[in-house]
Every structure is written in structure tokens, then in C-alpha cells.
N, C-alpha and C positions, 0 to 999 in steps of 0.2 A: 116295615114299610120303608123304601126307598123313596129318594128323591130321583130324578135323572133333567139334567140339563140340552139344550139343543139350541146351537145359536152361533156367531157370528167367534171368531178370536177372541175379542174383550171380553164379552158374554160370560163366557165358556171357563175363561181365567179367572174372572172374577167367583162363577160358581167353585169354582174348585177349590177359590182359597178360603171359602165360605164353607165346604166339607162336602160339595157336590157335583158328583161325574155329573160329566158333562161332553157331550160331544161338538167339534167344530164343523158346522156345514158350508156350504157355499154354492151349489145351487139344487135346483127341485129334484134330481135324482138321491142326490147325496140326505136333503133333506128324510124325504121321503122312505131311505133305508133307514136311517135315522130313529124316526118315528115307529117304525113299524119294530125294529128292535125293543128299542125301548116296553111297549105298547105290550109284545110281549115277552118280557121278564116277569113271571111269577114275583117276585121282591118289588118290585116296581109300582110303587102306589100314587105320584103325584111325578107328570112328566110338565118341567120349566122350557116355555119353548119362546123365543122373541116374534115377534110380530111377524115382522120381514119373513121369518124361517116359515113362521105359520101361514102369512098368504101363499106361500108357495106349494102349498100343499093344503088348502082349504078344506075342499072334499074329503081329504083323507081326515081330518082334523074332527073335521062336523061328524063323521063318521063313528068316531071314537069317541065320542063327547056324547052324541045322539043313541048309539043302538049297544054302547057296553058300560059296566058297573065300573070300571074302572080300567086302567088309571085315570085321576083327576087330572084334566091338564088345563096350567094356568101361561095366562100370553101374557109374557110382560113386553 
């Protein structure tokens, strides 16, 4: 089980020097492929996504949270 990160430059930097991909987004399209990548990678068991990243994509979020087993995704 992976991690995968989603979030802002700093974010992203700081996941990675913590040992975690991470991708940089910047706004709701980009997020959004993002997410959906993530979401599905078989290895992918816990998606870190920041806040900002996550209201931009809500629906998709509750989506993933609400009607599949996984990934866990935590909003910091």
C-alpha cells in the first residue's frame, strides 16, 4: 500500500522529502485528473490531498470517500 500526495508546491515538496509522490495541482481540472489517477492505481491505499485541492473538486472527493473501499483519503 501506497501513499500518494496532491496539493499545492510546498505540499507536495514537503511530501516527497517525507518519502511520498506527490503531485503539484493548481486548479480544478488539474486537480481533478489528479485525483482520478491517483484513485485509480491498484498500490494506492491512502490519497493526502490539502484542503484548497479538495474543495475544488468536492463531489468527486465525497464520491470516493462515500461509494468505494478505497483509497482512504485524508484532507490535511
Amino acid at each position: 500500500m501506497k501513499f500518494y500526495g496532491i496539493g499545492d508546491e510546498e505540499t507536495a515538496r514537503g511530501l516527497r522529502l517525507a518519502g511520498v509522490e506527490a503531485g503539484v495541482v493548481r486548479d480544478a481540472r488539474g486537480t481533478a485528473e489528479a485525483l482520478r489517477l491517483a484513485a485509480g492505481r491498484k498500490d494506492c491505499g491512502v490519497i493526502i490531498i490539502t484542503a484548497a485541492a479538495a474543495a475544488l473538486v468536492r463531489a468527486q472527493v465525497d464520491e470516493i470517500k462515500l461509494e468505494r473501499a478505497g483509497p482512504l483519503i485524508v484532507e490535511i
